[in-house]
C-alpha positions in Angstrom: 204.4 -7.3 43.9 208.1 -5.6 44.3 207.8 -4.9 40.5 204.5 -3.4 40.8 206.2 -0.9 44.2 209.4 0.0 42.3 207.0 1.4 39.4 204.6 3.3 41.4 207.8 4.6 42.7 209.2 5.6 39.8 205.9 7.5 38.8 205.8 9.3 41.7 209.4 10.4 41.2 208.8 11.2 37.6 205.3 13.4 38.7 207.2 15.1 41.7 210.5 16.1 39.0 207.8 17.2 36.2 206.2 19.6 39.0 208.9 20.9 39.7 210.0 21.6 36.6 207.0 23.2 35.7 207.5 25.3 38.6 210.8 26.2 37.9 209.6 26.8 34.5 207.1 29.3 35.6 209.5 30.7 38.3 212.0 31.4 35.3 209.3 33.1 33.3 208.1 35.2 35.7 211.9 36.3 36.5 212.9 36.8 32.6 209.9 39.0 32.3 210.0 40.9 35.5 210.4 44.2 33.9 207.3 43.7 31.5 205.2 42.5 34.3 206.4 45.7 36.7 205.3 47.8 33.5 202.1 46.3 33.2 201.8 47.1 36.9 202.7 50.7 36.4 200.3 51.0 33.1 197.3 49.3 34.8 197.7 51.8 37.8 197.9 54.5 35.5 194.3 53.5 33.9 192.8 52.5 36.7 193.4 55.7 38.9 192.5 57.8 35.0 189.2 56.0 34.9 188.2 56.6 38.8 189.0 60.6 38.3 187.9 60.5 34.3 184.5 59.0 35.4 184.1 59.6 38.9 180.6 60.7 39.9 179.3 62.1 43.1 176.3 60.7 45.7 174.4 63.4 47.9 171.8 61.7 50.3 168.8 63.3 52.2 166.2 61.6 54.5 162.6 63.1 55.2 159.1 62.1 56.9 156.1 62.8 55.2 153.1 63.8 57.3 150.5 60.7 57.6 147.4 63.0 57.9 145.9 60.1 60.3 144.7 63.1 62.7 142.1 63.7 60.0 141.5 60.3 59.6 140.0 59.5 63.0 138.4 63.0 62.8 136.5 62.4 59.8 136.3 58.6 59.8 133.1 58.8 62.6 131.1 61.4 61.0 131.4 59.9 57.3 130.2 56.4 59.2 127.2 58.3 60.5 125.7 58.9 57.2 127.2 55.6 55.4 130.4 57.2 53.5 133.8 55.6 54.2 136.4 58.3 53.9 139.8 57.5 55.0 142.3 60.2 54.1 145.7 58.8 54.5 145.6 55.4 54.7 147.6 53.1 52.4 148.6 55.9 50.0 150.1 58.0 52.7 152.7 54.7 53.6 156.6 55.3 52.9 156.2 53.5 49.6 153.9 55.6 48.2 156.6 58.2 48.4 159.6 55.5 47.4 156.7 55.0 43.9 156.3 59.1 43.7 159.6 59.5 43.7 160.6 57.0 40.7 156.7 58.0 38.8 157.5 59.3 35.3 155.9 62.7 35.4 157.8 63.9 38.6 161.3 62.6 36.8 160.4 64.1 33.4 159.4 67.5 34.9 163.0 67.0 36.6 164.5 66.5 33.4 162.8 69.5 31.8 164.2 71.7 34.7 167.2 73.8 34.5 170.2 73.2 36.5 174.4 74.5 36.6 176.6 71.6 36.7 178.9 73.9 39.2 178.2 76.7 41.8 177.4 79.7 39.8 177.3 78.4 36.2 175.0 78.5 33.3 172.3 76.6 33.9 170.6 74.4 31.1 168.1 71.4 31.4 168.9 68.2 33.2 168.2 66.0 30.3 171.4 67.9 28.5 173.4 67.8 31.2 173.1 64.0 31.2 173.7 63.9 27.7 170.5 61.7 26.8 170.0 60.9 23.8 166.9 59.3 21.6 165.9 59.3 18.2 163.1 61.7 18.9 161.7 63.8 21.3 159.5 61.1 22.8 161.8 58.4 22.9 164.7 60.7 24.4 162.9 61.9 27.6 161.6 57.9 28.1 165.4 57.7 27.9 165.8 60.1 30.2 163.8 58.5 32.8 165.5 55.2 32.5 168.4 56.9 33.2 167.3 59.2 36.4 165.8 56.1 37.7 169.6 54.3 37.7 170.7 57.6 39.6 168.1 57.6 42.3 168.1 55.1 44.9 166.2 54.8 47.7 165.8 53.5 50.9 163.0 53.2 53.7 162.4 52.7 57.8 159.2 51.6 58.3 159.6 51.9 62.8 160.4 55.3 62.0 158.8 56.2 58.5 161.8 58.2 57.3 162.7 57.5 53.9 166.1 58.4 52.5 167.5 59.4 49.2 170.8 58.9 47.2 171.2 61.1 44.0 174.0 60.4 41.9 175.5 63.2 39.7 178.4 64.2 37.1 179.1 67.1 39.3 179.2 67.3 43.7 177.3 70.6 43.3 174.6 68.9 40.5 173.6 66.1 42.8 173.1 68.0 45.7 170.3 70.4 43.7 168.9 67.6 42.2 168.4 66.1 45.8 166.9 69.5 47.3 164.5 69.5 43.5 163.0 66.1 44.5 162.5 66.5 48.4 160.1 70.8 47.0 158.7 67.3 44.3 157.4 65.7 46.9 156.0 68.2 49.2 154.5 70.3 46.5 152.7 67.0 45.3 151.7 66.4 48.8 150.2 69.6 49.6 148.4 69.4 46.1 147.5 66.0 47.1 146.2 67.5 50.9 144.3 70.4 49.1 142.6 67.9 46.3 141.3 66.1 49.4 140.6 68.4 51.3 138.2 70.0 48.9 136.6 67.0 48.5 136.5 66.4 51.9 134.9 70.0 52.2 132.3 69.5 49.5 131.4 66.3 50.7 131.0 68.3 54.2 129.3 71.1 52.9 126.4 69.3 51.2 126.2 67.5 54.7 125.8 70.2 56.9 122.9 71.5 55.5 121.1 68.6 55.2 122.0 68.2 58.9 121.0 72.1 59.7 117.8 71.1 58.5 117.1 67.6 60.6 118.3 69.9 63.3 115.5 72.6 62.7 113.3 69.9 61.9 113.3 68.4 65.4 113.8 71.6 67.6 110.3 72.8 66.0 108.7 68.9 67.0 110.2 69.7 70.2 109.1 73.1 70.1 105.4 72.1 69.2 105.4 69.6 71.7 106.2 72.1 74.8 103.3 74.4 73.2 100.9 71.9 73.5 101.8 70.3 76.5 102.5 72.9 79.1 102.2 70.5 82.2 104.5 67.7 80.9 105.2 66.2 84.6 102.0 65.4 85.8 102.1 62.8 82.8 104.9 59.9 82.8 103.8 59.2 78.8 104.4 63.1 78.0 107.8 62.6 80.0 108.9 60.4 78.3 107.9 61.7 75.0 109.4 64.6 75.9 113.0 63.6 76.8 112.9 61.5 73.8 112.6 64.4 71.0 115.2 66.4 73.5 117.5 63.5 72.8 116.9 63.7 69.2 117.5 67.4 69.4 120.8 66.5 71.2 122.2 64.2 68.9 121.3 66.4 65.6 123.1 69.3 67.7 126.2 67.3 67.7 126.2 65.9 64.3 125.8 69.6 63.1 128.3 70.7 65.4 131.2 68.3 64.2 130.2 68.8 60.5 130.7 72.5 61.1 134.2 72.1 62.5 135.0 69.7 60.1 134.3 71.9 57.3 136.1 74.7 58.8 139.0 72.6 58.9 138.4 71.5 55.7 138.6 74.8 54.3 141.9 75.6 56.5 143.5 72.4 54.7 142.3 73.4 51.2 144.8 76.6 51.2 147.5 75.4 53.5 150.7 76.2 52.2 153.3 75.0 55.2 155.5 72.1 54.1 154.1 68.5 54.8 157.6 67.3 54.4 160.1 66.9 57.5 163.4 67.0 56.1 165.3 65.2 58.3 168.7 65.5 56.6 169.4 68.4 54.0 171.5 67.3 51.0 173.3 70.5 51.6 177.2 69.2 51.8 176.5 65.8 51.5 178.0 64.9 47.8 181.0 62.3 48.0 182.6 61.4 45.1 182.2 57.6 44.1 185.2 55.2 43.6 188.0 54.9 45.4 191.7 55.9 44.4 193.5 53.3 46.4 191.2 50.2 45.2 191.9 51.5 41.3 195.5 51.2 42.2 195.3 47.8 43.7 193.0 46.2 40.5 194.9 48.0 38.3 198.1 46.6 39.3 197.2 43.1 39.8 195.4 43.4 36.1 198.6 44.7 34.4 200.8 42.5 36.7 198.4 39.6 35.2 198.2 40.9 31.8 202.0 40.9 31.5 202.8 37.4 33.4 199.8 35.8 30.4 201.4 37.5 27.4 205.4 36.0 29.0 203.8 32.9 29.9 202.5 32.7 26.1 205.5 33.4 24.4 207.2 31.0 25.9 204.8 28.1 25.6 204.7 29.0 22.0 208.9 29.0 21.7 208.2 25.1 23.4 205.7 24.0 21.3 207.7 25.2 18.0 210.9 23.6 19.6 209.1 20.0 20.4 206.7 20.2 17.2 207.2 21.8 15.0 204.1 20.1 12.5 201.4 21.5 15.0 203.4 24.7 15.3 203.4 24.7 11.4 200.2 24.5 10.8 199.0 27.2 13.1 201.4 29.6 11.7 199.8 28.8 8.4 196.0 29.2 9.5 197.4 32.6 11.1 198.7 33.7 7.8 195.2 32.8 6.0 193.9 34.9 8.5 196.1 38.2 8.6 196.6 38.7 4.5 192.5 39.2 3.7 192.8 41.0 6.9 196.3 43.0 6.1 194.8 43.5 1.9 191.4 45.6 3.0 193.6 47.6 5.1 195.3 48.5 2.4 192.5 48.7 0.1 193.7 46.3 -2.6 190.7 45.4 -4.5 189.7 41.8 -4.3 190.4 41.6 -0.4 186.6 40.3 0.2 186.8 37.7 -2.5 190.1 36.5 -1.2 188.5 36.3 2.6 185.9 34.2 1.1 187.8 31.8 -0.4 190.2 32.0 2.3 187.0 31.6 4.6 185.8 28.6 2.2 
């Protein structure tokens, strides 16, 4: 029992001095290569704060609330249920995602990408699809490209309480993003008011044929009604011819109406079918909005601690190597040779030697 104490003991002592040998160890190797390590620091800031300015990009972000045309809905909606038609303009298409979908479509972002833009305030302009530098191995393939590429830079985001929908355009250039912003809100409301006037003379068509069927029940009962009065020029002294009476006048009523809202209707119709006022509240303007993306003092913290990194694993390396040759030196041997097979194919078709490949295969064999 005393035996079996006195050796755990012993291992414990021998664990606790091997940790802190390797400690020490590490402590020593982080010291011997403190000026490496302080120069990987400095390099890594140096790349990291190049590659934040090198490819920094800039964000401009607008909001806007599309008209919901439900006015027209519950205007319509009764007289189109009169004569069995189901017309619902708005509806689900006029819903925030509609516009979030119209915004990301293909034809609205490849019409963007066949407009012309200036990268800077006052520069030449050219189309957007050069200014992004897309590429493809033919016309076809580089404006599906294209898209791909304006759909990574346009995000989007949406409030259904308030049915505002937001934009984030992300550009090369501060002065770039913020057209290509403004571009996509005069998109959407141009499509919307061709959308409105599309419906609209539908809508008016629709009313058109309807109103003169209805002109024509309406003439049809004011001359019953007008037949019945010549025929029957006592009415009250019979309760039948009463009652006959206020019955077509209720018919007449009811036609009157009917032909009365289909008239409005079509002359708002018509109104809607050349309006030209925006259906698009912009809420926020993308006007001075660009910030630039990344951030200078996170590049110099990542950059450091990756040098810093960098230069402690390459110390930490050399040394392990320097033990391994010290303590064994056949395992140390060995890899030294399979690194020479390795460099002299390598080190030969640098060169250009002939016979490098045949060498690397045997080598390889």
């Amino acid at each position: 029992m005393e035996g079996r104490q006195a050796e755990e003991t012993k291992n414990t002592d021998l664990s606790a001095e091997t940790a802190k040998v390797s400690f020490l160890s590490l402590a020593n190797t982080t010291l011997r290569a403190r000026r490496w390590i302080l120069v990987g620091m400095l390099v890594g800031v140096l790349i990291g704060v190049f590659y934040v300015l090198y490819a920094r990009e800039y964000v401009a972000t607008a909001a806007f609330a599309p008209e919901t045309g439900r006015s027209e809905a519950s205007r319509l909606a009764g007289i189109a249920a009169q004569f069995g038609v189901d017309i619902l303009p708005g509806g689900e298409s006029e819903a925030p995602e509609f516009y979030v979908a119209v915004l990301r479509s293909q034809d609205l972002l490849q019409e963007l990408l066949r407009s012309r833009f200036a990268p800077r305030e006052g520069g030449e302009t050219a189309p957007l699809i050069e200014l992004l530098g897309v590429s493809g191995g033919n016309e076809h393939e580089r404006f599906r490209n294209g898209v791909e590429v304006l759909r990574s830079r346009i995000t989007t985001g949406v409030d259904q309480r308030a049915g505002v929908i937001s934009v984030n355009v992300r550009a090369p250039w501060p002065h770039l993003a913020e057209d290509l912003a403004k571009a996509l809100l005069e998109m959407v409301n141009r499509f919307n008011l061709e959308k409105r006037r599309s419906r609209a003379a539908a809508e008016r068509e629709f009313i058109e044929d309807r109103i003169e069927s209805a002109r024509k029940e309406l003439a049809q009962v004011e001359a019953e009604l007008e037949s019945f009065l010549e025929a029957n020029r006592s009415v009250g002294e019979s309760p039948r011819l009463v009652f006959e009476r206020e019955r077509l006048q209720r018919r007449v009523d009811l036609r009157q109406q009917v032909y009365l809202s289909l008239a409005q209707s079509f002359e708002q119709a018509r109104i809607e079918e050349v309006r030209n006022t925006p259906l698009v509240t912009v809420l926020d303007s993308p006007s001075g909005t660009a910030e630039p993306t990344g951030s200078i003092p996170i590049a110099v913290i990542v950059g450091a601690l990756l040098g810093a990194s960098l230069a402690a694993g390459l110390a930490f390396g050399r040394d392990y190597f320097r033990v391994v040759e010290r303590e064994d030196r056949e395992e140390y041997a060995e890899f030294q040779r399979l690194l020479g097979e390795i460099r002299r194919p390598l080190a030969r078709r640098a060169s250009g030697e002939p016979g490098a490949s045949n060498v690397g295969r045997n080598a390889s064999a």
